[in-house]
C-alpha positions as CSV (number, residue, x, y, z in Angstrom):
1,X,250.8,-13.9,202.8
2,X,253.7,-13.3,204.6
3,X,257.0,-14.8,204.3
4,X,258.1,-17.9,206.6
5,X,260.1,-17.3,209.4
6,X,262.6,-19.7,207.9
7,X,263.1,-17.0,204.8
8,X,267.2,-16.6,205.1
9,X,269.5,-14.8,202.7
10,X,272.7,-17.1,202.9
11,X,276.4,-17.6,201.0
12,X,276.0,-21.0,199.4
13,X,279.1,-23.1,197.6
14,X,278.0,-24.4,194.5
15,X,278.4,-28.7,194.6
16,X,278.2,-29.3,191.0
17,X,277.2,-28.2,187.3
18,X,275.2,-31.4,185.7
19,X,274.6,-30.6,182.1
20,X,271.4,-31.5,180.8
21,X,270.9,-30.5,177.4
22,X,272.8,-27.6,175.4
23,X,271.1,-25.0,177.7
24,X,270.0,-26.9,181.0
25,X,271.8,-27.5,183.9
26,X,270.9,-29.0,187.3
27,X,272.8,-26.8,189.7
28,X,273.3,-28.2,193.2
29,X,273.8,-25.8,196.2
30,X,274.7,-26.4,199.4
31,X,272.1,-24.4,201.2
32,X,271.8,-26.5,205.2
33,X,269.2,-23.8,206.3
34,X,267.0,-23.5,202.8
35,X,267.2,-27.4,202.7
36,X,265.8,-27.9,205.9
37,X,262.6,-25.9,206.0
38,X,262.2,-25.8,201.8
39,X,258.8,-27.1,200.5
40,X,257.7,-28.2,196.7
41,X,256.9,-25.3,194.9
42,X,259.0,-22.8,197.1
43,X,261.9,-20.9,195.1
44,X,265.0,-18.9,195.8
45,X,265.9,-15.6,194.2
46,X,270.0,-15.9,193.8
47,X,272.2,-13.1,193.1
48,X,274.9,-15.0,189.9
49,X,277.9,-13.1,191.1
50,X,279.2,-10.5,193.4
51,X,279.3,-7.3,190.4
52,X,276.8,-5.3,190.1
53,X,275.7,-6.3,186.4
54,X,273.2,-8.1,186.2
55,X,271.8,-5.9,189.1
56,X,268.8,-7.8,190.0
57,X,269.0,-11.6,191.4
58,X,267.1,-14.5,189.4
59,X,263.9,-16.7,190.5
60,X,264.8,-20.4,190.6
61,X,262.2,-23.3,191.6
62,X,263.4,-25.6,194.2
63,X,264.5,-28.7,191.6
64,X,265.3,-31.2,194.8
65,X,266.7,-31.3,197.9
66,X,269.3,-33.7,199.4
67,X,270.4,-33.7,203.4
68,X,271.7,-29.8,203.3
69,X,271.5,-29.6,199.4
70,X,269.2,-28.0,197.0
71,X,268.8,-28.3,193.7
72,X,267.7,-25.8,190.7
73,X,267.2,-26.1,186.9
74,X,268.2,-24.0,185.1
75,X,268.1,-22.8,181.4
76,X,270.4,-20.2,179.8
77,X,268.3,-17.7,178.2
78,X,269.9,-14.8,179.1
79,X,272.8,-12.6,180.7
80,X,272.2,-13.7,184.5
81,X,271.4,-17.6,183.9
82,X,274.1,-18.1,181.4
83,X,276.3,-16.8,184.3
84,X,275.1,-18.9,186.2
85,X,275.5,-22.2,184.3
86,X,279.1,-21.8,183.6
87,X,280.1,-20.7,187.4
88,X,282.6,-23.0,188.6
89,X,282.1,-25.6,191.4
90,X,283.6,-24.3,194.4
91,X,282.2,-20.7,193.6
92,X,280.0,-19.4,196.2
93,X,276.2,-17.1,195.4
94,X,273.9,-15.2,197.2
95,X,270.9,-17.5,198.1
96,X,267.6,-16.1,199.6
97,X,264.9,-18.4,200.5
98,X,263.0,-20.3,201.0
99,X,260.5,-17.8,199.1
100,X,256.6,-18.3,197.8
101,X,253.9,-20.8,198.9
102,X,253.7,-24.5,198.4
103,X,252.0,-27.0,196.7
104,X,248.9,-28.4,198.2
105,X,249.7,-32.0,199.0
106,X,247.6,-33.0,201.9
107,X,244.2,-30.5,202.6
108,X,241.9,-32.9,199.9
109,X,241.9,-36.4,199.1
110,X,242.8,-38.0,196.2
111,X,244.3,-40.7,195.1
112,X,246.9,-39.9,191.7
113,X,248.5,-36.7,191.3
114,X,249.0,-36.1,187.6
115,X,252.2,-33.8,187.0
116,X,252.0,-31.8,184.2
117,X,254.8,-29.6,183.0
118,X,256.0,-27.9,179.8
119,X,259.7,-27.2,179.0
120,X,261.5,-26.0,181.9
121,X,258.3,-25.7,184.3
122,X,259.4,-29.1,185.1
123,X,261.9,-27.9,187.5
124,X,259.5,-28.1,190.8
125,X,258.1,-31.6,190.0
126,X,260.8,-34.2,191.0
127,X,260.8,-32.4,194.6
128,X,257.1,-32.6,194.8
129,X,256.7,-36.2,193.0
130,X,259.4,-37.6,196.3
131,X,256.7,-35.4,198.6
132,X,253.6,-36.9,197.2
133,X,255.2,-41.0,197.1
134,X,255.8,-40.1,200.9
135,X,251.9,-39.3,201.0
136,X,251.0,-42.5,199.6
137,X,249.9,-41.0,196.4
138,X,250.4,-42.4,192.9
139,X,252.0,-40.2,190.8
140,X,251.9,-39.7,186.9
141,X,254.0,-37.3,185.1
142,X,252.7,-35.5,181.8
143,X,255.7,-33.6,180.3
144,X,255.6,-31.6,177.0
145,X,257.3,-29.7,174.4
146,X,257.6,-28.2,171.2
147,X,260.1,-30.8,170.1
148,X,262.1,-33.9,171.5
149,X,264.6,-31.4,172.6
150,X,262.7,-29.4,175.3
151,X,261.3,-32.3,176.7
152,X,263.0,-32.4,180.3
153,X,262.2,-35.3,182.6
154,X,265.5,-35.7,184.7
155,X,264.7,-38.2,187.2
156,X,261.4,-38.6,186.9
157,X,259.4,-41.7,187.2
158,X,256.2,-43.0,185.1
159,X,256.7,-40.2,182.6
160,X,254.5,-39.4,179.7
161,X,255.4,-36.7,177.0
162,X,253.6,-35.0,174.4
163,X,255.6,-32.5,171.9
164,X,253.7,-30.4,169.4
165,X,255.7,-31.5,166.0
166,X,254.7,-35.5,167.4
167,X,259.2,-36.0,167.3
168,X,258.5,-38.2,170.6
169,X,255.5,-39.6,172.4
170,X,252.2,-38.1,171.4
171,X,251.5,-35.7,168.9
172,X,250.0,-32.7,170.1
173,X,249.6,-30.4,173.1
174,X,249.8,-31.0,177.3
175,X,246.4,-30.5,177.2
176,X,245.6,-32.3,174.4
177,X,247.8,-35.4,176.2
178,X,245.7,-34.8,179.2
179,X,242.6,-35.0,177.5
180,X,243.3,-38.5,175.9
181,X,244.3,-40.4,179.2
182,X,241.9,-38.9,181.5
183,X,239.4,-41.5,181.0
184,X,242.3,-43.8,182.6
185,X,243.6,-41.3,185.3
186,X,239.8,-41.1,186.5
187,X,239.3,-44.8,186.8
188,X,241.7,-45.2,189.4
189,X,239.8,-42.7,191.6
190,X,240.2,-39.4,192.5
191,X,243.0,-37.4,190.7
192,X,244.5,-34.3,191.4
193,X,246.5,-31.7,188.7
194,X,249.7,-30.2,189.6
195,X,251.5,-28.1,187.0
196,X,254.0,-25.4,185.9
197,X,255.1,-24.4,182.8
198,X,254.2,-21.4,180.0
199,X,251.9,-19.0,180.8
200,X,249.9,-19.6,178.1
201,X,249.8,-23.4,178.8
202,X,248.7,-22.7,182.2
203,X,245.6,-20.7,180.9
204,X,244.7,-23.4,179.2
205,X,244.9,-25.6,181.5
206,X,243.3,-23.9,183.8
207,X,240.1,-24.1,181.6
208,X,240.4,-27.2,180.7
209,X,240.4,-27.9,184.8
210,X,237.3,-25.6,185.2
211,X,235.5,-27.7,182.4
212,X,236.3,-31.1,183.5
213,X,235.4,-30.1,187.6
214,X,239.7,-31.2,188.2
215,X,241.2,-29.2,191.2
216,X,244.4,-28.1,190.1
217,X,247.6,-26.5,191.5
218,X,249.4,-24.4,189.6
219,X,252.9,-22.5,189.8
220,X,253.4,-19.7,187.7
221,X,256.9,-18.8,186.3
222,X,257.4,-14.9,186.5
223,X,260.4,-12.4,186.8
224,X,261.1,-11.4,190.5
225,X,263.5,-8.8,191.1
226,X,262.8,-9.2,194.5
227,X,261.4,-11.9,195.8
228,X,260.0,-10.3,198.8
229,X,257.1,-7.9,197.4
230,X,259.4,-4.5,197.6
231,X,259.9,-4.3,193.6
232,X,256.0,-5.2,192.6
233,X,257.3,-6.7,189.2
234,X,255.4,-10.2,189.5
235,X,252.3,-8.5,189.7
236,X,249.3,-10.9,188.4
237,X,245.9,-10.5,187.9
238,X,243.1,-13.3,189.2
239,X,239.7,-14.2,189.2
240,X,237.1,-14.8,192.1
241,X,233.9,-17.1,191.4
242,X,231.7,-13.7,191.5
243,X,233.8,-12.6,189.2
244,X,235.6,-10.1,191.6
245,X,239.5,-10.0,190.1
246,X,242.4,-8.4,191.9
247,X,246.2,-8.6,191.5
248,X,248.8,-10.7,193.6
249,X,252.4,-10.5,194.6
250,X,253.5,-13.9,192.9
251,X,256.3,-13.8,195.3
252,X,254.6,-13.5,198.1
253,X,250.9,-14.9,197.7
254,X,252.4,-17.4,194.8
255,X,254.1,-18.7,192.9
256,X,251.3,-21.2,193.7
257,X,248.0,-20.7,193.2
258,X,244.7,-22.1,192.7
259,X,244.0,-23.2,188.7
260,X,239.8,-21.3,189.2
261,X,241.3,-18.2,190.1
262,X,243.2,-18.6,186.5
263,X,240.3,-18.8,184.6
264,X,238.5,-15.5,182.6
């Protein structure tokens, strides 16, 4: 897959810092040319500041977009994203995007899409929850966590969490949440799956899609020096239905990506 003609590697002012939690921030960037053409699921790669440590620009999720704004989530979990969360409003980074593939909204019918997310792989869902209410579809969002406190659901609406020590909402996994209120998604007619999150999350809920005969999108979180398939470090290996496998440039045939092709 190539990338869009829209891709453009732009100067963008940071709006504002909105704290979320201890180590989450919603970052708002005002980026006219990535807003106009950006999609749910897309990302940008931005470069946190002009030095040249940290060397290599960061993969960010398109969180929202408003008129010529976008917004990421981000989580500080290292050198270049706890740069980033404590720039100042009125600083200005290197933006390039819109980057990857897109969630598939439109190409089947169905009637709910069910959201699932896990920690900070909820950043692309309030962008693609506004997308799917302008398609008329009914969404529910499954979020999850360890604990209370990496359970992120900024803005989101009809929200149902699961955390693994049972501190809030059900007790237990994503999957195992999914698996409880299926019986309900179903009787409203046809559902779709939409998630990101942990790899290892992912994997499961890939089989638990391949079991239950659920199409499901889902967008993997990788580190993309890149983000334009020069650096090959987002390499992934998938799965065909003959059991061919071969490995894709998340960056450039992802970071979305069909839940069978994630399944052993």
């Amino acid at each position: 897959m190539c990338q869009p003609s829209s891709l453009v590697d732009i100067q963008a002012t940071i709006v504002q810092i909105q704290p979320l939690s201890a180590d989450v921030s919603i970052i708002s960037l005002d980026c006219p040319a990535i807003a106009k053409t950006a999609k749910p699921g897309n990302f940008v790669n931005i470069k946190v500041n002009s030095a040249t440590q940290p060397l290599l620009r960061r993969p960010f999720s398109i969180h929202n977009v408003r008129e010529s704004i976008i917004e990421i989530m981000v989580k500080s979990i290292g050198i270049g994203t706890a740069l980033l969360c404590n720039t100042s409003a009125g600083s200005t980074v290197m933006v390039l995007g819109p980057l990857g593939n897109s969630f598939d909204v439109t190409s089947k019918p169905f009637h709910t899409a069910v959201l699932v997310s896990g920690g900070i792989g909820t950043a692309p869902m309030l962008f693609l929850e506004q997308t799917l209410t302008a398609h008329g579809k009914t969404v529910v969002n499954l979020v999850g966590g360890r604990t209370k406190n990496d359970l992120l659901t900024h803005n989101l609406s009809n929200c149902h969490s699961a955390t693994d020590d049972g501190s809030a909402g059900f007790k237990g996994t994503i999957i195992d949440l999914l698996a409880h209120k299926l019986p309900e998604l179903l009787a409203n007619g046809e559902i779709k799956i939409f998630a990101c999150g942990p790899h290892q999350m992912l994997k499961a809920l890939a089989q638990f899609c391949h079991q239950h005969h659920l199409t499901c999108d889902l967008s993997l979180e990788s580190m993309m020096g890149c983000g334009i398939g020069i650096c090959y470090g987002c390499s992934v290996t998938l799965h065909s239905s003959d059991g061919v496998t071969k490995n894709i440039l998340l960056c450039r045939e992802g970071a979305v990506i069909d839940a069978e092709s994630f399944v052993d």
